[in-house]
C-alpha positions as CSV (number, residue, x, y, z in Angstrom):
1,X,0.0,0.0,0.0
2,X,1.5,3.6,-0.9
3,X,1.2,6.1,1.2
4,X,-0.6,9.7,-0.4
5,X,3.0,11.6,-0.5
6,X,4.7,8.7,-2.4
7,X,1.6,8.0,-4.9
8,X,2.0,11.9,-5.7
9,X,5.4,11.6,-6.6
10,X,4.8,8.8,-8.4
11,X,2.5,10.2,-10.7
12,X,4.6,13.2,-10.9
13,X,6.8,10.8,-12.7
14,X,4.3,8.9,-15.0
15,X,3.0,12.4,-15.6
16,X,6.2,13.4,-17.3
17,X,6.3,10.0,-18.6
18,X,2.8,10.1,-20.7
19,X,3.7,13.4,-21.4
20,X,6.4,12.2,-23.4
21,X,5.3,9.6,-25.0
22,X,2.7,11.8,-27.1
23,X,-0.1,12.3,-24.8
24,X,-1.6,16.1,-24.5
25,X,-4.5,15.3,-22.7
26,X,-5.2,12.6,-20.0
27,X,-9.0,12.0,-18.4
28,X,-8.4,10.2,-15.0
29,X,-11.6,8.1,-14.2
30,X,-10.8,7.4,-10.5
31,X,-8.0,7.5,-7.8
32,X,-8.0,8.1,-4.3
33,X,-6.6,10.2,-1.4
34,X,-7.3,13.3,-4.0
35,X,-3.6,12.3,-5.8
36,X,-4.7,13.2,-9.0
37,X,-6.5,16.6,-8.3
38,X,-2.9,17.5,-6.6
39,X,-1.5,16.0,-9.8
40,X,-3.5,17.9,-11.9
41,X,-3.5,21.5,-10.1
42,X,0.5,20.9,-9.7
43,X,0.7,20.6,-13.8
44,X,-1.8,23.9,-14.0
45,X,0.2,25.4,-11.7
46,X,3.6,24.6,-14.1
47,X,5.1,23.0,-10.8
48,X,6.1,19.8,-13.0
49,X,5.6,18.8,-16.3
50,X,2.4,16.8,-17.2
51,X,-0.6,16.2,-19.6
52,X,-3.8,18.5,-19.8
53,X,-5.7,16.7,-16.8
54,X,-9.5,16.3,-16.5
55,X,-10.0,14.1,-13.3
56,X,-12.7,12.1,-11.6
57,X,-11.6,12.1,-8.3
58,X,-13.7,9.0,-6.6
59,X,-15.4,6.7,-8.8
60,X,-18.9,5.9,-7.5
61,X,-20.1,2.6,-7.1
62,X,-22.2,0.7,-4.6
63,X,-20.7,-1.2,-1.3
64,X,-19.3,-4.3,-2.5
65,X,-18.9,-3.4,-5.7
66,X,-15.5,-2.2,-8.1
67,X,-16.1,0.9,-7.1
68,X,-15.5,-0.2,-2.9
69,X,-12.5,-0.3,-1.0
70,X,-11.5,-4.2,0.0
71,X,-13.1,-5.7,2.6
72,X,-11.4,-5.3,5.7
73,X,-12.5,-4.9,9.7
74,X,-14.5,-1.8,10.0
75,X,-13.4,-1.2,13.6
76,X,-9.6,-0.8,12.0
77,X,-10.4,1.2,9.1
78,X,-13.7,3.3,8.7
79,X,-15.9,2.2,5.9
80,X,-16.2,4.5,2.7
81,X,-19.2,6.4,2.5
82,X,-20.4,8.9,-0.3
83,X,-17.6,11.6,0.2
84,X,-15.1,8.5,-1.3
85,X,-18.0,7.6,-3.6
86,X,-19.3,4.6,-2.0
87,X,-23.4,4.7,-2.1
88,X,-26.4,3.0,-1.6
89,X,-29.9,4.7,-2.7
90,X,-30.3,7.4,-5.3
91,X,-29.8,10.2,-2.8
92,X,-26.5,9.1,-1.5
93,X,-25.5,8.3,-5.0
94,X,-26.1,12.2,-5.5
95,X,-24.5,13.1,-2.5
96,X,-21.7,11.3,-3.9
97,X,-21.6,13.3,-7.4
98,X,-21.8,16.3,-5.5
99,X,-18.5,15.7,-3.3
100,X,-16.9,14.9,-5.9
101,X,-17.6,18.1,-7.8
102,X,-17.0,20.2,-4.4
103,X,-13.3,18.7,-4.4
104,X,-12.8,19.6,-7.9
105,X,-13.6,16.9,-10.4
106,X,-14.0,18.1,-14.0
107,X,-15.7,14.4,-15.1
108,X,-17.7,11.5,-13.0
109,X,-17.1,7.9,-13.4
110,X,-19.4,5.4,-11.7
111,X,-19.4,1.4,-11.7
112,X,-22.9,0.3,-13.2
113,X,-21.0,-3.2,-13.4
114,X,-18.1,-5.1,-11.8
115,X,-14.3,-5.4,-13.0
116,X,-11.9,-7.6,-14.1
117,X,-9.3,-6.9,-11.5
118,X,-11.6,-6.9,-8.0
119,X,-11.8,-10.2,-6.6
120,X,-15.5,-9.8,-5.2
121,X,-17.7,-9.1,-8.1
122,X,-19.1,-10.3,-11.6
123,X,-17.6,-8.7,-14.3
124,X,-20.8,-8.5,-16.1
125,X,-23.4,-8.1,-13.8
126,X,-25.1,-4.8,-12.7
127,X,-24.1,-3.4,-9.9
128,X,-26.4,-0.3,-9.3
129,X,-30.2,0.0,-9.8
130,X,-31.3,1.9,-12.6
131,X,-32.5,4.7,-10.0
132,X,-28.9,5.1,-8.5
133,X,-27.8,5.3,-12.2
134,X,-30.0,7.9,-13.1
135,X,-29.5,9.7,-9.7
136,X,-25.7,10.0,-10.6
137,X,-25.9,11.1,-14.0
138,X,-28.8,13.5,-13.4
139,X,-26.7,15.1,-10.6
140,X,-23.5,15.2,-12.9
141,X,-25.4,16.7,-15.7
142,X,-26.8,19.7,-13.8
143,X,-23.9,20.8,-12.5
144,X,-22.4,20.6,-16.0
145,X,-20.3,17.2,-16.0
146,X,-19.6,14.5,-18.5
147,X,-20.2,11.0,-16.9
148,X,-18.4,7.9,-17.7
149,X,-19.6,4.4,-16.8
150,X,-17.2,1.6,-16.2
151,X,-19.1,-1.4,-17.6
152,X,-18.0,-4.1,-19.1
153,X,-21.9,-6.3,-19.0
154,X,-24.2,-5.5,-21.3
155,X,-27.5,-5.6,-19.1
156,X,-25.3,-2.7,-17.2
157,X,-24.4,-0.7,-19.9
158,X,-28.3,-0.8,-20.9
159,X,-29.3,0.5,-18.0
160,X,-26.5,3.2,-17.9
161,X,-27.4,4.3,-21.6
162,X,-30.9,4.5,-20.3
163,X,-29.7,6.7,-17.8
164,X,-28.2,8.9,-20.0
165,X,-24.2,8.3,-19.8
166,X,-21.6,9.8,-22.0
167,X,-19.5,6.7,-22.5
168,X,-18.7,3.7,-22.0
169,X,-15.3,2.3,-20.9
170,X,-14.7,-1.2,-21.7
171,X,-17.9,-2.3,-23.2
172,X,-16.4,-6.0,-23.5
173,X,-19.3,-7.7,-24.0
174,X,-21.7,-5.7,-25.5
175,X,-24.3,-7.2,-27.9
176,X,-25.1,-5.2,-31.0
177,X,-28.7,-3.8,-30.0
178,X,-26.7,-2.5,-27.5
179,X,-24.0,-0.5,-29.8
180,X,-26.6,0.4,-31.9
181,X,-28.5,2.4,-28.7
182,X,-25.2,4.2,-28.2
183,X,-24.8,5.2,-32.0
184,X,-28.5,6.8,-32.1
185,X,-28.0,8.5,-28.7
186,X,-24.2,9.6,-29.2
187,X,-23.0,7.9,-26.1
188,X,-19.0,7.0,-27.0
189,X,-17.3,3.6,-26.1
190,X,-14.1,3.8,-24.8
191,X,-12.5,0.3,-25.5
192,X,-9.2,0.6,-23.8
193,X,-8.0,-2.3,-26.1
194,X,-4.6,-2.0,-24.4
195,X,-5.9,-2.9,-20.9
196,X,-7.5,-6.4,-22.5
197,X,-4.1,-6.8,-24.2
198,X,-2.5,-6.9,-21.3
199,X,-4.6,-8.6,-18.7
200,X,-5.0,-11.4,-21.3
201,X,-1.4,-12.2,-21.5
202,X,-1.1,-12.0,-17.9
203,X,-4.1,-13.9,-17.1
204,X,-2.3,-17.1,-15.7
205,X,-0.5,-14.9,-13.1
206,X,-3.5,-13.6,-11.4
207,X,-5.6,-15.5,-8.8
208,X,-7.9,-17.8,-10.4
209,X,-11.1,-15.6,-10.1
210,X,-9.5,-12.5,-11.5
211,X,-8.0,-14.8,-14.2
212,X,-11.2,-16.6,-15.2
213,X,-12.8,-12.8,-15.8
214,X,-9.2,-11.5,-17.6
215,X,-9.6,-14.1,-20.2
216,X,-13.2,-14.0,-20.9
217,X,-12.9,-9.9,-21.2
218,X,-9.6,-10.1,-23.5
219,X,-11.3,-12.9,-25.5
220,X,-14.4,-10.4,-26.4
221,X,-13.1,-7.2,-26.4
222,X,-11.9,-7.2,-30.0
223,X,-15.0,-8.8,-31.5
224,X,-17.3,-5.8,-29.6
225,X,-15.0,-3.5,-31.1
226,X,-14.8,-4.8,-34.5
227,X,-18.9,-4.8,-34.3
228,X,-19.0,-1.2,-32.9
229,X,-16.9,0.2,-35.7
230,X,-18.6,-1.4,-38.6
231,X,-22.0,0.2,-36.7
232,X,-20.5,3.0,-36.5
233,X,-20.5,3.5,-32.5
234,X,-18.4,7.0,-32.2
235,X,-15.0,5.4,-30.1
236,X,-12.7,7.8,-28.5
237,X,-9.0,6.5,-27.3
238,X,-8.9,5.1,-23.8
239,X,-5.6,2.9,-22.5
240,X,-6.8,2.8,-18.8
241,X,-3.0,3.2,-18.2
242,X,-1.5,1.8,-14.8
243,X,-3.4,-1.7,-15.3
244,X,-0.8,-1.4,-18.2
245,X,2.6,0.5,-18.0
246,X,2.2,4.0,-18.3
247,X,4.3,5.8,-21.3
248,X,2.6,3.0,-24.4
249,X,-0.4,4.9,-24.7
250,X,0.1,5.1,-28.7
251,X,0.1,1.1,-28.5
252,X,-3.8,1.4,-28.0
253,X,-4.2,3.5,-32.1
254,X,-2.2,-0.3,-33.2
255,X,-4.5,-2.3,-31.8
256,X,-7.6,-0.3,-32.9
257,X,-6.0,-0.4,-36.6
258,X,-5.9,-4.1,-36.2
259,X,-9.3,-4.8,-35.1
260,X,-10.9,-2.7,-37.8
261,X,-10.3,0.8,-38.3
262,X,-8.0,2.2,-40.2
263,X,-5.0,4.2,-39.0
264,X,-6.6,7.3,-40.3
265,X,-9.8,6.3,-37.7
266,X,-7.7,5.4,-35.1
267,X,-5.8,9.0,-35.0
268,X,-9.0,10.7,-34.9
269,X,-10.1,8.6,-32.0
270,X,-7.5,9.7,-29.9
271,X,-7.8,13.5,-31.2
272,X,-10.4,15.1,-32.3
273,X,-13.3,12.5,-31.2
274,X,-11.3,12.3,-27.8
275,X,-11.8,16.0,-27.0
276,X,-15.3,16.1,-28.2
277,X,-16.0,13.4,-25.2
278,X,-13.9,15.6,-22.8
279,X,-16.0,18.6,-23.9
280,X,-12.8,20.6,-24.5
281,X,-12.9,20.6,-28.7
282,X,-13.4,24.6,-28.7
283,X,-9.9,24.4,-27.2
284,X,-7.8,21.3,-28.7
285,X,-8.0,18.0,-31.0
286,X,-7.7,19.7,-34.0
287,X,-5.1,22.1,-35.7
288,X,-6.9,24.9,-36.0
289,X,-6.1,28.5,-35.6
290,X,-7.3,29.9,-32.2
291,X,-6.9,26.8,-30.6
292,X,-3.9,25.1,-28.2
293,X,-0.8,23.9,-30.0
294,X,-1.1,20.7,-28.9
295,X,1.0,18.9,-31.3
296,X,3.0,15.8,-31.9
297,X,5.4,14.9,-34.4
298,X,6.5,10.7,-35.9
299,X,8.5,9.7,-38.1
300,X,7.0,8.7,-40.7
301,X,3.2,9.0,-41.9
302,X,0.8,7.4,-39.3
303,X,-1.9,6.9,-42.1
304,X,0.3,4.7,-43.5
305,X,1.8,2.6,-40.2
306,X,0.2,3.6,-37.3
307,X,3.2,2.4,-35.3
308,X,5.4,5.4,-35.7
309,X,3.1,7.1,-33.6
310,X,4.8,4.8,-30.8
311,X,7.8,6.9,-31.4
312,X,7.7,11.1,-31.4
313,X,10.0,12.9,-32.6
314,X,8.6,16.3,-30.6
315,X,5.6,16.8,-28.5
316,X,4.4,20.3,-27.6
317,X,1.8,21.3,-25.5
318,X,0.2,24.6,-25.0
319,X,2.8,25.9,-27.7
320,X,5.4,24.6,-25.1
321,X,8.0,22.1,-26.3
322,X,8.6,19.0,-24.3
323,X,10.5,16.7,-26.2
324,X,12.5,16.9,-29.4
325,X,13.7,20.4,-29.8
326,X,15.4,20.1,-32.7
């Protein structure tokens, strides 16, 4: 367990690190002890180099579910409540929006289903009712917030399409009458490909639970993809870095041009279509005059091999150079 001081300099240095690698702009979709709204206000500040940040703060879930802390002996260590986004009823599930929002998130992430990495909950079952979805995204929406559901079950990301979400992260098992709802409402998957990737080939060196759920997500990830681009789902770039190492972020626009888009779809994933989700596409994602120079330079054309975008040659930020000044 890391202590709040050593997480923050720890993501001082992945900050730098994704920075680096060709990433602008980060969304963080849930971290605890407020690391990444010191993170983020420590970038803004020009304290130490880092991405555009929007964060989430807590991600809001129901007891028991991914969204919890571990079970341990309440007399030892308080239980979370809504202030760390842990809620039960629709008007705690509000109460939990609005704490986040008071301690400065820009987005809200909640857990309509459970995750591949927690050891106590189905990966595809719903964990919230649809009330305590529409409670959260309701609140989020009023006081201007884009909301992003972790869901990887399809009955869950139903119900959180119903509610009225803004994207979906995962999404691995999604049936089609599911993808088409999201591409007549606009709501955006978010397949962090990268994240499957990885959790696949590492499945035999979790415990068997987690590794039963690793291998069924990896092994339908692609396929849902695959069916959401030939719909025509709108996708934005997601790598849900730290379940993978931070600083291969580009390897996500490979395997998104290897399960069915093209290069040319994949950069606008993780540009244009990317800020659009974010909200911030008056300001950045496209080269246009008035807005941030937010640019980053590979050599070679990534229309043509979307693997040099693995390797920049200069990435600038806000006009600012951070790597490759000549």
């Amino acid at each position: 367990m890391r202590f709040p001081a050593e997480q923050a300099l720890y993501g001082a240095h992945y900050a730098k690190l994704t920075l680096e690698a060709g990433v602008t702009t980060v969304r963080d979709v849930g971290s605890t002890d407020y690391v990444s709204l010191g993170l983020r206000n420590a970038i803004n500040a020009g304290m130490i180099p880092g991405p555009r940040m929007l964060i989430a703060n807590y991600a809001i879930g129901a007891t028991g579910g991914h969204a919890d802390s571990d079970p341990v002996p309440p007399q030892r260590i308080a239980s979370q409540g809504p202030q760390q986004g842990t809620c039960n009823g629709a008007d705690e599930c509000r109460a939990a929006v609005r704490y986040q929002i008071k301690f400065g998130a820009d987005v809200i992430k909640f857990m309509p289903s459970g995750g591949v990495l927690s050891l106590a909950d189905s990966v595809d079952l719903p964990e919230l009712t649809q009330e305590e979805m529409s409670a959260i995204v309701s609140e989020a929406h009023l006081w201007g917030r884009k909301v992003a559901a972790h869901c990887h079950g399809d009955h869950a990301a139903k119900m959180a399409i119903a509610a009225g979400v803004d994207s979906i992260e995962h999404g691995s098992f999604l049936q089609d009458d599911t993808l088409q709802e999201m591409k007549k409402r606009h709501v955006f998957l978010v397949p962090t490909l990268s994240a499957g990737d990885w959790i696949g080939a590492k499945a035999d060196h979790y415990p068997p639970e987690i590794a039963t759920k690793a291998r069924a997500a990896a092994a339908a990830i692609n396929q849902t993809f695959r069916h959401a681009v030939q719909i025509g789902v709108p996708i934005a770039m997601g790598t849900d870095a730290a379940v993978e190492p931070h600083g291969r972020n580009a390897h996500e626009f490979e395997l998104m041009a290897s399960n069915g888009m093209t290069p040319a779809q994949a950069l606008v994933a993780g540009t244009a279509a990317g800020a659009e989700l974010l909200g911030i596409e008056e300001r950045t994602g496209t080269l246009l005059q008035g807005k941030s120079a937010d640019i980053v330079a590979v050599p070679g054309d990534p229309t043509a091999d979307i693997r040099v975008t693995l390797h920049p040659l200069l990435v600038m930020k806000e006009g600012v150079i951070y790597r490759g000044d000549r």
